[in-house]
C-alpha atoms as one frame of an Amber mdcrd trajectory, in Angstrom:
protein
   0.000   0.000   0.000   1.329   3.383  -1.018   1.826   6.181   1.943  -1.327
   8.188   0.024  -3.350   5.144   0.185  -2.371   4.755   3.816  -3.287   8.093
   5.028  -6.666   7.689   2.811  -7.137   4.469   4.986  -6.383   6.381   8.158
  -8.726   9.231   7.143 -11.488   6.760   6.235 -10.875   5.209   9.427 -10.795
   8.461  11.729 -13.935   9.527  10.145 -15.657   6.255  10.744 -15.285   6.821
  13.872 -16.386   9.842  14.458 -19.745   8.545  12.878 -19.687   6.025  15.254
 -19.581   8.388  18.060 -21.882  10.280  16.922 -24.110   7.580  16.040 -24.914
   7.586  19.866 -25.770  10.971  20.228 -29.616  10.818  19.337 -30.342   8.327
  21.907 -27.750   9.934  24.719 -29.858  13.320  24.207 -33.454  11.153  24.829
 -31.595   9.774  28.232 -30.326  13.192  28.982 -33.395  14.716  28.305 -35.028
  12.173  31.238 -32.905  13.989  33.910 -32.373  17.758  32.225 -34.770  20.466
  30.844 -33.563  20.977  27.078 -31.714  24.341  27.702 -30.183  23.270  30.259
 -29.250  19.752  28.256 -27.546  21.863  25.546 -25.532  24.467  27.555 -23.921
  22.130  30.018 -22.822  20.066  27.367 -21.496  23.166  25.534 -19.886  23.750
  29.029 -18.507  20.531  29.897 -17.146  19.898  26.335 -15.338  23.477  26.741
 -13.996  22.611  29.969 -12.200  19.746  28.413 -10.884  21.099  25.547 -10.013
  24.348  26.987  -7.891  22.506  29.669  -6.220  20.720  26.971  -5.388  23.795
  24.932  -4.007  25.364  27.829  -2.112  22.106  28.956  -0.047  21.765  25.590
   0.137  25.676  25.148  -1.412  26.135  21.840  -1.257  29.510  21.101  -4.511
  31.419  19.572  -6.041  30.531  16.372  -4.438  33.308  13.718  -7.360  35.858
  12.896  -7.632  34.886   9.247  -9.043  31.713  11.208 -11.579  33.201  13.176
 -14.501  33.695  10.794 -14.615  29.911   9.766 -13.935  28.940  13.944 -17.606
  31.022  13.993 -19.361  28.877  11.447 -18.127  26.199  13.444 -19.288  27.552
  16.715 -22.470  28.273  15.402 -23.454  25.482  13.274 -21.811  22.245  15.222
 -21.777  23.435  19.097 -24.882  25.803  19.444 -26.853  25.226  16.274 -27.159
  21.390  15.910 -27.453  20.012  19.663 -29.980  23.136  20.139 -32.476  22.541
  17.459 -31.795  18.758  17.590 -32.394  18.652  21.491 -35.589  20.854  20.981
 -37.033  18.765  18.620 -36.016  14.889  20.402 -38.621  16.596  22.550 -41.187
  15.098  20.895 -39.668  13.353  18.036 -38.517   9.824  18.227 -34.769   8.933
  17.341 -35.722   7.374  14.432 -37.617  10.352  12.962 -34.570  12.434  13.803
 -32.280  10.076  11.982 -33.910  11.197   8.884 -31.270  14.770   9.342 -28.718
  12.279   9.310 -29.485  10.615   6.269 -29.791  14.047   4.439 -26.755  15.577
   6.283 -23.768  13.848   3.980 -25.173  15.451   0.935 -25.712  18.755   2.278
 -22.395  19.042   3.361 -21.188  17.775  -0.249 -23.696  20.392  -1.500 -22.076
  23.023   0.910 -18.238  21.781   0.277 -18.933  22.367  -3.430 -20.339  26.021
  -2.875 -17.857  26.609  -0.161 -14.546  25.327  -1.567 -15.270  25.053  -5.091
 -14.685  21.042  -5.451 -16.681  19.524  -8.127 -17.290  15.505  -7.618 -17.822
  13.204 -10.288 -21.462  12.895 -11.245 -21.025   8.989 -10.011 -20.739  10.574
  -6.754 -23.827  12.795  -7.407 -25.571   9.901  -7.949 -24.257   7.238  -5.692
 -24.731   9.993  -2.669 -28.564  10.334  -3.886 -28.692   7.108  -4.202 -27.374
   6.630  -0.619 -29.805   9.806   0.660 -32.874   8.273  -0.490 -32.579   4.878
   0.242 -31.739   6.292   4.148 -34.754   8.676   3.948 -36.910   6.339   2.892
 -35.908   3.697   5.489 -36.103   6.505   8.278 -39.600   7.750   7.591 -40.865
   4.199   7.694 -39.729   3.593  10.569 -41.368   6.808  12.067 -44.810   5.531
  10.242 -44.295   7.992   7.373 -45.573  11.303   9.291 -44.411  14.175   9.732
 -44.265  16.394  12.597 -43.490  19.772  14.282 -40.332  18.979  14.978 -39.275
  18.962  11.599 -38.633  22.502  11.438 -36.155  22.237  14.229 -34.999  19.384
  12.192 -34.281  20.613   8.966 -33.124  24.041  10.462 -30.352  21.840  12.041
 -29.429  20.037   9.303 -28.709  23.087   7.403 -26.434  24.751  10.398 -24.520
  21.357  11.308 -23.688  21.114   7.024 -22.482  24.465   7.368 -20.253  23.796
  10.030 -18.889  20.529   8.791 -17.769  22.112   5.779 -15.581  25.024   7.640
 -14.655  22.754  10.329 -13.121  20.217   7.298 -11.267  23.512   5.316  -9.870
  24.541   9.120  -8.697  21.037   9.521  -6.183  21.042   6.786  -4.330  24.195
   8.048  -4.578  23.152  11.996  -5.215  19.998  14.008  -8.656  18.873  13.810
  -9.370  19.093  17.873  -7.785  22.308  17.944 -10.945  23.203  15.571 -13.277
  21.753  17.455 -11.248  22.793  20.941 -11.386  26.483  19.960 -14.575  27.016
  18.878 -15.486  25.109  22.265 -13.595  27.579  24.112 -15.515  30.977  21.272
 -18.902  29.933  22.720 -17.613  29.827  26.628 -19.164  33.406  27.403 -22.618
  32.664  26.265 -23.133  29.232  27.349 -21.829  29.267  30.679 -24.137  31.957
  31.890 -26.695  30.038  29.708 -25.956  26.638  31.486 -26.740  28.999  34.802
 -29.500  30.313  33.811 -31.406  26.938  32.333 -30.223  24.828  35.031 -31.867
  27.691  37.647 -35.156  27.591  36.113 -35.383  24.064  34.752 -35.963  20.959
  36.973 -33.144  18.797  37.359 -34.036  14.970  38.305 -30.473  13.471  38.912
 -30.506   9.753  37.576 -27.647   7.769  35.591 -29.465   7.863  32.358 -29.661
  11.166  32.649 -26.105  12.287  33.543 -24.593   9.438  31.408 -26.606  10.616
  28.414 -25.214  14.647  29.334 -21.904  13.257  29.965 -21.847  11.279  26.339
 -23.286  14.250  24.161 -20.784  16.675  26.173 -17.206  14.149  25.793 -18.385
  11.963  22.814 -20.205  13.114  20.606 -19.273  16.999  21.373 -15.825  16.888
  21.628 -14.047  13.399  21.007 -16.042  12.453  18.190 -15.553  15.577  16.160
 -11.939  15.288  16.905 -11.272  12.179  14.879 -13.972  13.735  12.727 -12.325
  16.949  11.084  -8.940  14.648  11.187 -10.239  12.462   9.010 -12.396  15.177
   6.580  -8.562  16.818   6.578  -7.195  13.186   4.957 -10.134  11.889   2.819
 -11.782  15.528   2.248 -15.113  16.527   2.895 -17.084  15.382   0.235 -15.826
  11.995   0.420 -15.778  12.028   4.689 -19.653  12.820   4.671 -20.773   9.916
   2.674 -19.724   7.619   5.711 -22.515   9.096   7.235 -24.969   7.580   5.200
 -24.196   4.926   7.714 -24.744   6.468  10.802 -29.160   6.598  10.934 -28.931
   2.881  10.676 -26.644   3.052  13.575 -28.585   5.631  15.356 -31.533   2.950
  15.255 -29.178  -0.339  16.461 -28.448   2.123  19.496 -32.301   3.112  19.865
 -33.038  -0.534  19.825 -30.740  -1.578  22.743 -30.811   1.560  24.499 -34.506
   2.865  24.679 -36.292  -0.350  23.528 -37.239   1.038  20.334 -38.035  -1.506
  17.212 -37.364  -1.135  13.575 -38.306  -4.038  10.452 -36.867  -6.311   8.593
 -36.101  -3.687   5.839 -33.044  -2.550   8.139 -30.320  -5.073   6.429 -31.267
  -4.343   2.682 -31.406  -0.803   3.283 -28.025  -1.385   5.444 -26.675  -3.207
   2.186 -27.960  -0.313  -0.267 -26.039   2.542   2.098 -22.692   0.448   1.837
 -22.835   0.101  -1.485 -23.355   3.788  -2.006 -20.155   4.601   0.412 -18.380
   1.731  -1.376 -19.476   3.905  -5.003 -18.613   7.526  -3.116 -15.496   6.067
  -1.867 -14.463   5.131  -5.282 -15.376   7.982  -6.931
């Protein structure tokens, strides 16, 4: 294997598992949201997450992003620490995980839509179709599941995928030019002034009923999916680039739904391994392309 087919496997690898982790998140925010209010749900993990990668920052002595840097740290900020757990969070309120998983399965080709716009790439039109391929196949499997209605929710929903697409994209372009946690790690540490008085606030006004689904669910979204999972995330969109990195997502709403299964009892049908085998095909096709 040649060194650029090694780092590609790396990349691919790094990425995967950043879907993994954040695979999880969906179902951590419904056990979170057993023991927290939703504000409150979204601004300690904002805090927490900070806390962590501030003290690492600080611990190796990184010095401050350049301030050519600081727009795209923003669009991180906003879209991938405030945007996305807030809308998401609001709308788990009365959405099941498996009607949420349907912003996953749209999510890699938004981002491939925004990369495109953003960075001026322009994939083959295998890719174009193997990734709508991949999107609908995921869709469709995700709105069965949720008996093919539609909700209020969906506004927070779609509003979120949007904002997280956004973010993945300048997140990915950051990542080439610094470390991928030191993305995620600084704009952490941007948000710091609003969400700790925010976690103060919410967690003053909302009821808190202290349980270990609920702080293990808080403590998951805030370390895993928050902070470690978009680590190994914008390392591996750095490697692989974005386009490619956000097809492995196609995997993570069939994920989502294993987790919902074994975690909050939830069921899914029999069309969950041909619709698994469509999705890796797709990847296989993206992957290729």
């Amino acid at each position: 294997m040649t060194a650029p087919q090694e780092r590609g496997g790396v990349g691919t690898a790094l990425a995967f598992l950043g879907v993994a982790s954040f695979s999880l998140t969906f179902p951590a925010t419904a056990w979170g949201l057993e023991g927290f209010g939703p504000w409150s749900l979204v601004a300690a993990r904002c805090v927490l997450a900070a806390l962590v990668a501030g003290g690492c920052l600080l611990a190796l002595r990184v010095p401050l992003p350049e301030r050519r840097h600081l727009p795209g740290l923003a669009v991180v900020a906003a879209g991938v620490v405030l945007g996305f757990p807030m809308l998401t969070t609001l709308a788990l309120r009365t959405s099941t995980t498996a009607h949420a998983a349907v912003v996953v399965g749209l999510l890699p080709l938004t981002t491939a839509v925004f990369s495109a716009l953003r960075t001026g790439s322009r994939p083959s039109r295998r890719f174009w179709l193997a990734a709508l391929a991949g999107a609908a196949a995921v869709v469709a499997f995700t709105v069965a599941q949720s008996g093919g209605s539609l909700t209020a929710a969906d506004g927070y929903l779609f509003g979120a995928l949007l904002v997280c697409a956004a973010g993945y994209t300048e997140g990915g372009r950051l990542a080439r030019v610094m470390p991928g946690w030191q993305v995620i790690g600084w704009a952490l540490v941007l948000c710091a002034p609003l969400t700790v008085p925010a976690a103060a606030v919410a967690l003053a006004y909302e009821p808190v009923h202290l349980a270990w689904h609920g702080i293990a669910g808080l403590l998951w979204v805030a370390l895993g999916s928050q902070f470690l999972g978009l680590v190994v995330w914008y390392r591996g969109m750095a490697v692989i680039g974005v386009p490619r990195a956000s097809q492995l997502q196609l995997a993570q709403p069939l994920l989502t739904l294993v987790w919902s299964a074994l975690l909050l009892g939830e069921h899914f049908t029999a069309a969950a391994p041909l619709t698994a085998v469509a999705v890796l095909v797709c990847i296989a096709v993206t992957q290729r392309s």
